[in-house]
N, C-alpha and C positions, 0 to 999 in steps of 0.2 A: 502317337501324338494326335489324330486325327481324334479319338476315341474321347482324349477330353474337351472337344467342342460339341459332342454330341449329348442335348437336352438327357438321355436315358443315359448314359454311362454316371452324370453327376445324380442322378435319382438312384440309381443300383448304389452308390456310396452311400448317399444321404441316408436309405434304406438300412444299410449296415451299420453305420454310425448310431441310429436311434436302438437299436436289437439291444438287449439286455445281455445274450449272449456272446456278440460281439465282444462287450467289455469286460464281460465275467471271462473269458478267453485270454485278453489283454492284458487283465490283471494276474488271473493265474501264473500267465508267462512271465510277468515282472517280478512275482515275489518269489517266484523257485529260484533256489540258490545254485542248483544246476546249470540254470540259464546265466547267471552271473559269473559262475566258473567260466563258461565257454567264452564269455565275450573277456572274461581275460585273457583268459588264452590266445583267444584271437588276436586283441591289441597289444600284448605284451614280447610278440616276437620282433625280431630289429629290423625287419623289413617293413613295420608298422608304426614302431614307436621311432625310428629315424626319422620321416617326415613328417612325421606328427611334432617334433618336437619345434622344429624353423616356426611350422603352422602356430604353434601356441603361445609361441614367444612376438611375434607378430601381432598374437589376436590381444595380447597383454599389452604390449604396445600400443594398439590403436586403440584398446580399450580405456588405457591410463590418458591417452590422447583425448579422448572421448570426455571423459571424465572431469579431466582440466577443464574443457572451453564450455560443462554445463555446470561444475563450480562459476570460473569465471562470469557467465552468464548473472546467476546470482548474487555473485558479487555486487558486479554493477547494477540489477535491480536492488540492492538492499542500500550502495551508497543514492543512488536514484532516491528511496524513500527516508534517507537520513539526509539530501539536500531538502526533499519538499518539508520536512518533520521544522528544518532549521528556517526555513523560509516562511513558515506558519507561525513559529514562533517568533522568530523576528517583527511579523507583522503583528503578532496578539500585544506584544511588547511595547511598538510603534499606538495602537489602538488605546492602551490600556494608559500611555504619557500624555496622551492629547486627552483620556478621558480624564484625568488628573489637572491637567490645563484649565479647562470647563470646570471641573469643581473647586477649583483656587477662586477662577472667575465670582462664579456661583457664589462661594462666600465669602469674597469681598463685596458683591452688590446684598448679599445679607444684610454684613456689618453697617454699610452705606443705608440701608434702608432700616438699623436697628437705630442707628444715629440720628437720622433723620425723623424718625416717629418721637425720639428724644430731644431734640430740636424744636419738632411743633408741638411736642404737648407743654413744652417750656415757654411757645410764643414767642421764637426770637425775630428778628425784623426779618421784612417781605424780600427784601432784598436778596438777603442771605441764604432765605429759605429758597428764592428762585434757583441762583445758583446752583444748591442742592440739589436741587428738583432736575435741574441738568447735565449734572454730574450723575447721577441714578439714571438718568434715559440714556446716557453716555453709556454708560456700564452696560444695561441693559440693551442695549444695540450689539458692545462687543459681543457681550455672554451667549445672542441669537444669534452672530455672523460665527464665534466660536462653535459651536454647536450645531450648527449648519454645516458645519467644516467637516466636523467628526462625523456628522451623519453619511456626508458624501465618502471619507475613507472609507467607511463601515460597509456600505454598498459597492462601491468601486472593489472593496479586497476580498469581499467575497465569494470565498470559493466556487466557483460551477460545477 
């Protein structure tokens, strides 16, 4: 134990480890089927495979355990990103009636000012035409305080 705290015992491994023959060694011994027989052999007697077997039905268990709570994990990040997905949408939704709002606005101070140039190229009295004229600064107050509106949701919902 003492031997793996000393600086040269982990250089003599690191040594070994980079050797070409080290693993040409390694490998040899993994693909002979000799070597495969033996380790059945080994593991195949009931004084091996008896505890082995509690062992492996435990490791499937904690493994299926395992398993569950990094599904589950997913899970909840994927409903996580199908709240925000519905929440974006709701808001494009919210954005896109108030922008609808603003162009009703918009072309009713149209009509109001298609009227009006129809009005005065007609010459009808000063009177009427003031009215008009106030009814259009009217509109056009709403249509800027509308639109001012939208601009603020537009900035406030946007995402960080």
């Amino acid at each position: 134990m003492s031997n793996l705290l000393e600086p040269e015992f982990w250089l003599t491994m690191w040594s070994k480890l980079i050797e070409p023959s080290f693993w040409l060694t390694v490998w040899s011994k993994l693909i002979d089927p000799e070597f495969w027989l033996t380790v059945w052999k080994t593991f195949s007697v009931p004084e091996v495979i008896i505890p082995l077997i509690p062992l492996l039905l435990i490791a499937l268990y904690a493994g299926s355990k395992i398993k569950g709570s990094v599904d589950g994990g997913k899970i909840k990040g994927l409903k996580a990103q199908i709240d925000a997905a519905n929440q974006h949408l709701l808001l494009a939704n919210e954005q896109r009636t108030a922008g609808a709002a603003v162009e009703r606005e918009a072309e009713k101070l149209r009509k109001q000012v298609t009227d009006f140039k129809t009005e005065f190229e007609t010459a009808g009295a000063t009177q009427e035409l003031a009215a008009r004229v106030d009814a259009v600064t009217q509109t056009l107050a709403r249509l800027s305080s509308a639109n001012d509106e939208l601009q603020r949701s537009f900035i406030q919902s946007r995402p960080k």
